[in-house]
Structure formats: C-alpha cells, structure tokens
C-alpha positions in Angstrom: 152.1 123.6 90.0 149.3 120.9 89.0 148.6 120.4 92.5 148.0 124.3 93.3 145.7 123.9 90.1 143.8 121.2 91.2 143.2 123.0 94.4 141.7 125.9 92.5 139.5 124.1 90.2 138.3 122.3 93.8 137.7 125.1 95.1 136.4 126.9 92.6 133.8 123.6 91.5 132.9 123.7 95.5 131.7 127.6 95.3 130.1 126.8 92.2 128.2 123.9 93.1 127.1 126.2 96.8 126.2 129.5 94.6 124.1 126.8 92.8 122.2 124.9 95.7 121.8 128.4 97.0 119.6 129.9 93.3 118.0 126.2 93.6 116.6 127.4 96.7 115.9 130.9 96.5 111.7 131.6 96.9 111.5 129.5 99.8 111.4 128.5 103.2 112.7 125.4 105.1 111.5 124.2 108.4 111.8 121.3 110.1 113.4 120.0 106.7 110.6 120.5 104.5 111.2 122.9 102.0 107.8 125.4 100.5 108.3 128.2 98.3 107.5 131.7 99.2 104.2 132.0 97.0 102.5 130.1 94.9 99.7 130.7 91.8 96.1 129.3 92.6 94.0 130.1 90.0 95.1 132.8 88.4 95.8 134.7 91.9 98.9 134.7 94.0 99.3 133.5 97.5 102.0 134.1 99.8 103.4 132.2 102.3 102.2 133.6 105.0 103.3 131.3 108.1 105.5 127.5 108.6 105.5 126.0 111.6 106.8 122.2 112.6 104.1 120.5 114.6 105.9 117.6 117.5 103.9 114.5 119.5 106.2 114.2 122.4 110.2 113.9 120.7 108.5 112.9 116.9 108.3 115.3 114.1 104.6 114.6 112.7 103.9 117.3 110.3 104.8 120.9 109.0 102.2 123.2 108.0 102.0 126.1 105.7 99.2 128.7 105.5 99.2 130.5 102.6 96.7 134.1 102.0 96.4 135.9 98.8 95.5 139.5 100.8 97.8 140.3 103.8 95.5 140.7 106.8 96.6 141.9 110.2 94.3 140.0 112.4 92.8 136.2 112.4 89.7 137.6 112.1 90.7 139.8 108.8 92.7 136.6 107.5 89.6 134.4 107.9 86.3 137.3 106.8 88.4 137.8 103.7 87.0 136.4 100.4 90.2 135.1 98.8 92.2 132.5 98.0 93.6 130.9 101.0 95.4 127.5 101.9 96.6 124.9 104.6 99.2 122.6 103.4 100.5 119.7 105.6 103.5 117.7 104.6 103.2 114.1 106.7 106.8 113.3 108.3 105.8 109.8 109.2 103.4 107.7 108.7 99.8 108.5 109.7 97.2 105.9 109.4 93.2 107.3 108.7 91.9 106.7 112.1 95.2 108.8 113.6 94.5 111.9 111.1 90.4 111.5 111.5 91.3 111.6 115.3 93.3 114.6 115.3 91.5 116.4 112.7 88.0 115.8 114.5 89.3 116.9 117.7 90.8 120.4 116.4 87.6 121.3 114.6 85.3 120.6 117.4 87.1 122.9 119.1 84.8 125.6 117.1 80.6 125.1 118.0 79.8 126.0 114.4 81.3 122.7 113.2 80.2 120.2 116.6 76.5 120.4 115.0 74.3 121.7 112.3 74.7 121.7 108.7 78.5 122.7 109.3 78.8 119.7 111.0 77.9 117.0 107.9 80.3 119.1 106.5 83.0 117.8 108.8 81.4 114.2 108.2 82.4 114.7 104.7 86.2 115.9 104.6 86.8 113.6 107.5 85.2 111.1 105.1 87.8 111.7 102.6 90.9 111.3 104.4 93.1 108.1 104.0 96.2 106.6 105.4 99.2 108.9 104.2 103.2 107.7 104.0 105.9 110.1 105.4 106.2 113.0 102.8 102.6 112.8 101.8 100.5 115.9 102.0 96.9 117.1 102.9 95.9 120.3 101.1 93.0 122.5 102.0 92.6 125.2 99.7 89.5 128.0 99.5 88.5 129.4 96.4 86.3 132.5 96.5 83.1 131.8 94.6 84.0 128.0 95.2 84.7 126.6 98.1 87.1 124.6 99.9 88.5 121.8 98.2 90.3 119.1 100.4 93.5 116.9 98.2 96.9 115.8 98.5 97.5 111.8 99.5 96.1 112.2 102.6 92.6 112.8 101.0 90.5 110.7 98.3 89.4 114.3 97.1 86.4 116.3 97.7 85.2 119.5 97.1 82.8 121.6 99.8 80.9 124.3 98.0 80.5 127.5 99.7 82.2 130.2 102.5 80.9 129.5 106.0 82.7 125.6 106.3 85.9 127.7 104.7 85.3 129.9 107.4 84.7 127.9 110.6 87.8 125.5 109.2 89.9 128.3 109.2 88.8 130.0 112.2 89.2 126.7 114.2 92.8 126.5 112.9 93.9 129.7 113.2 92.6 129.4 117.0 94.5 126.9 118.0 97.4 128.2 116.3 97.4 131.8 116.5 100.2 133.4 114.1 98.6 136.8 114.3 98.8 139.3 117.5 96.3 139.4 119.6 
C-alpha cells in the first residue's frame, strides 16, 4: 500500500512539475535551443515575433535571429516602408570575436548599394564601429523606433544610436534580402 502511494505521488509530482515547465514556457518560441517570447513591449507599442531562424557555418550553430514587427505586413517591401517599431535580435551560440562579426556584418550590408557609399555608408562605419567581441549567449539588438531611429545594443555592441529612417530602411531591406521570410 505505501509503495502504490509512493508511485502516485511520483507520478503525480512528475505531471506537475511538466504542466509547470509547460506555463513557464507558454508565449514563446524555441529554435535551435534559444528560447524568445512571442511579443515583446518597445516603447509603449507591441511587437510580434514575426520570424526565428537558426543561422549554421558549415556543422556549427553560430546564431539565431528573431525579427520582430509591430504592423503585420504581407510583403518585405510593406515590412520595411512601414514606420513602426521593428527589431533584429541575435543571440551568439559561440563565441564571435569583433573582426568575425564586423566581417560578416559588412559583407551582408554591402550587399545593398545604398549602404556601399554615401552618407548611408558612414552610417555603416558607425554601427560597425560599435560592435565588440561577444561570448556564446550574448546578443546584438537592432531595434527602429519611428521618430527615432535605429538604436544598435546587446553585448555584441558598445551602444549607439543612428537617428533617422533611411539607415533603418536600407539595414532592413539588406536583411530581409538575404533572408526572405516573406513570399515573393
């Protein structure tokens, strides 16, 4: 009889403690381990999470990225024209010195002509200026902020803030290029 009741209480501590991990996680998605809830308050707005994707260098998990849009565009083109809140979040899963992230930052951007030359262009010089090394788990945020500007943090960055739409714009556009989440 105490055995049968120790097997309850077991089992009933091991659905408790799943029902638990389950609420603890609720709001959010996981990919490639890391975990980013569904929407988050910038602010005063909300933004959704509108796409996670793990990015790979050969067989090594480098990075997962989150885009996050306060409207709910159909298009690239909507996602990026729109004046709200919007924002790229990378969480680091290894370690990436400066030069590594400079590198791979530089060469994605150039990849739009707006930001190769041109005032856009010192504006590259500048958030590129700002990065630093970052340890796995360490993030680089990029966030927009209508009647701001784009304002480049996390532990990956030293901090710095790019007033204006049009870098916003070609930053995004860039991105969302290389990594279309929207049909085309």
């Amino acid at each position: 009889m105490k055995e049968q009741a120790l097997r309850s209480f077991a089992r009933g501590l091991v659905l408790s403690l799943t029902l638990v991990s389950g609420v603890a996680f609720a709001g959010q998605k996981q990919v490639g381990g890391v975990r980013m809830p569904d929407s988050l308050t910038l602010q005063g707005r909300t933004v959704a999470l509108a796409h996670m994707e793990l990015h790979k260098r050969f067989i090594f998990k480098v990075y997962v990225w989150s885009l996050y849009l306060e409207d709910h565009p159909r298009s690239a083109s909507e996602a990026i024209a729109s004046n709200s809140v919007k924002r790229l979040h990378f969480r680091f899963l290894r370690d990436i010195s400066r030069s590594q992230l400079v590198e791979s930052l530089r060469n994605g951007l150039h990849r739009n002509p707006d930001l190769r030359e041109g005032p856009l262009a010192q504006q590259v010089g500048v958030m590129l200026g700002s990065l630093r090394d970052v340890e796995k788990g360490g993030d680089l945020i990029i966030t927009y902020t209508p009647g701001g500007g784009l304002e480049i943090a996390g532990e990956a960055s030293g901090g710095v803030f790019i007033p204006g739409k049009s870098f916003a714009d070609a930053l995004f556009s860039a991105w969302l290029d290389v990594h279309p989440i929207f049909p085309r």
